[in-house]
C-alpha positions in Angstrom: -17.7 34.6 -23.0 -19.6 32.2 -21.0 -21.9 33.4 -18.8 -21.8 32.5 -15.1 -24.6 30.5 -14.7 -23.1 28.3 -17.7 -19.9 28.4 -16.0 -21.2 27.3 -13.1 -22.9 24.4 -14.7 -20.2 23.1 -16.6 -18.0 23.0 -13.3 -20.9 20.8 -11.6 -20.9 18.5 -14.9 -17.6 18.5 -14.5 -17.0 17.3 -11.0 -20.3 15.0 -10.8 -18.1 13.4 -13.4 -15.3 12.8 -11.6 -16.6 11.7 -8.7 -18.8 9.0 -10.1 -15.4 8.1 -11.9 -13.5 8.3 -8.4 -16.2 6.3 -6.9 -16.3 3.5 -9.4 -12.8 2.9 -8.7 -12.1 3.4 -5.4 -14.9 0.6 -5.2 -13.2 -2.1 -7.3 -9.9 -1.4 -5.9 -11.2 -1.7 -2.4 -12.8 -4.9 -3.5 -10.0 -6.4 -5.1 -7.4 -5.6 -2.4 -9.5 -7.3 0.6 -10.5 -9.4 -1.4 -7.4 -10.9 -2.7 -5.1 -9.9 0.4 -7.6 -8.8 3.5 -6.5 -5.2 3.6 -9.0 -1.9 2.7 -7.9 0.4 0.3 -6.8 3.3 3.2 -4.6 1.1 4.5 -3.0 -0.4 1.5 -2.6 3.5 0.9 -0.8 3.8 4.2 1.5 0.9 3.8 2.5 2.2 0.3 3.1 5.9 2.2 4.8 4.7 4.7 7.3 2.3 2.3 8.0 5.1 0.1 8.9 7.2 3.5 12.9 8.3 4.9 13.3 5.2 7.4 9.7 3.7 6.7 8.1 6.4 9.8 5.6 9.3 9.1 4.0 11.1 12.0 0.6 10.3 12.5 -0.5 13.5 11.0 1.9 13.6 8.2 -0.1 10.3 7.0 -3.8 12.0 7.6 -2.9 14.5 5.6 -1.2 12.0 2.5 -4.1 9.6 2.4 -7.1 12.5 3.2 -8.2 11.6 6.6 -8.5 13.3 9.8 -6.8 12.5 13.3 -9.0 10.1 14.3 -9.8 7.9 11.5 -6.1 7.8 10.7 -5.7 6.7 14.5 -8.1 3.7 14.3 -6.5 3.1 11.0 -3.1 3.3 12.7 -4.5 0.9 15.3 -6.0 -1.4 12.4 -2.1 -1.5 10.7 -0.4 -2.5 14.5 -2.7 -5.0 15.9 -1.8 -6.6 12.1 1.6 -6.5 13.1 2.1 -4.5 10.1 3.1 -1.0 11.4 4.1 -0.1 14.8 4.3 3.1 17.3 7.2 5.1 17.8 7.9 8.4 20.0 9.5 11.2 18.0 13.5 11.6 19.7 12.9 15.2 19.9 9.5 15.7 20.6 8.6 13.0 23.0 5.0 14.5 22.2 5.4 13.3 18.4 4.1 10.1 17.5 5.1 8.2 14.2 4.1 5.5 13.1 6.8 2.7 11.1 6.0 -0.1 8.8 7.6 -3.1 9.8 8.8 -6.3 7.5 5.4 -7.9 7.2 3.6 -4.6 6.6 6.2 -4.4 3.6 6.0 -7.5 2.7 2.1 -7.0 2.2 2.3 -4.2 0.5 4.6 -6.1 -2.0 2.5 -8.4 -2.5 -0.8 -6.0 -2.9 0.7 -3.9 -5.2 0.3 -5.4 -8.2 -3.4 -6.2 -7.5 -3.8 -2.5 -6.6 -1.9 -1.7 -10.2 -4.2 -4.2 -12.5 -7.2 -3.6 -10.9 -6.7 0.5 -11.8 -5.7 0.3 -15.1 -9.2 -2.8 -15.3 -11.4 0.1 -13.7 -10.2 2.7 -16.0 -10.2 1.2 -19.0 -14.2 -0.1 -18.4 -14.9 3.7 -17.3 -13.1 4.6 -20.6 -16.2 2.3 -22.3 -19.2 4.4 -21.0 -20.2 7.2 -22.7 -20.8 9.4 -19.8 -16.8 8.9 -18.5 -15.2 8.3 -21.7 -14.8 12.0 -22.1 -13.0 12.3 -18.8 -10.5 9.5 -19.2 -9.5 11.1 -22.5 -8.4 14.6 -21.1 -6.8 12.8 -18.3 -5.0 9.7 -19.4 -1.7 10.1 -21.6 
């Protein structure tokens, strides 16, 4: 049986490893998308969110919570998406104190268009991970 300190060990191998893999491609897909279409990778991950949602609307919180930020940066990133013109405000019917926030046309329309940038620039950034030593190992136990 492995011992704790061992244990221990291998689970800090183990996650330094993934987040130098998470790193290395959250950097080349947040290159590529402003790059190519003048968005940053949170809010290329909110427009996809917010496509994918019933009627195109997520509360505020509701899209912190699917892209891993808290109130506030979602709010600036929020603020970032409207002045765009590619989401907008709206109050929740029911709770006048609920605030969603909707895609409109162009914020689709962008997201459209980024997508596949977003999709070749993933599979580019795993597959030169899956060439260093130190990730290959990684890539293997989690790509099919």
């Amino acid at each position: 049986m492995m011992g704790v300190d061992t244990k221990a060990a291998a689970d800090g191998a183990l996650w330094d490893g993934i987040v130098v893999l998470h790193g290395r491609v959250e950097h080349r897909l947040a290159k590529a998308l402003q790059r190519r279409h003048g968005i940053g990778l949170s809010e290329y991950r909110a427009l996809c969110h917010l496509a994918r949602a019933e009627d195109g609307e997520l509360r505020m919180q509701e899209l912190a919570d699917l892209i891993g930020l808290n109130q506030s940066s979602v709010s600036r990133l929020v603020a970032r998406l409207e002045s765009a013109g590619l989401t907008r405000r709206a109050m929740c019917p029911k709770d006048r104190r609920g605030v969603y926030t909707v895609i409109t046309d162009e914020g689709r329309a962008v997201q459209d268009k980024a997508a596949p940038t977003y999709t070749e620039t993933l599979t580019q950034a795993l597959d030169e991970a899956a060439t260093d030593p130190n990730l290959a190992p990684f890539l293997t136990r989690l790509r099919p």
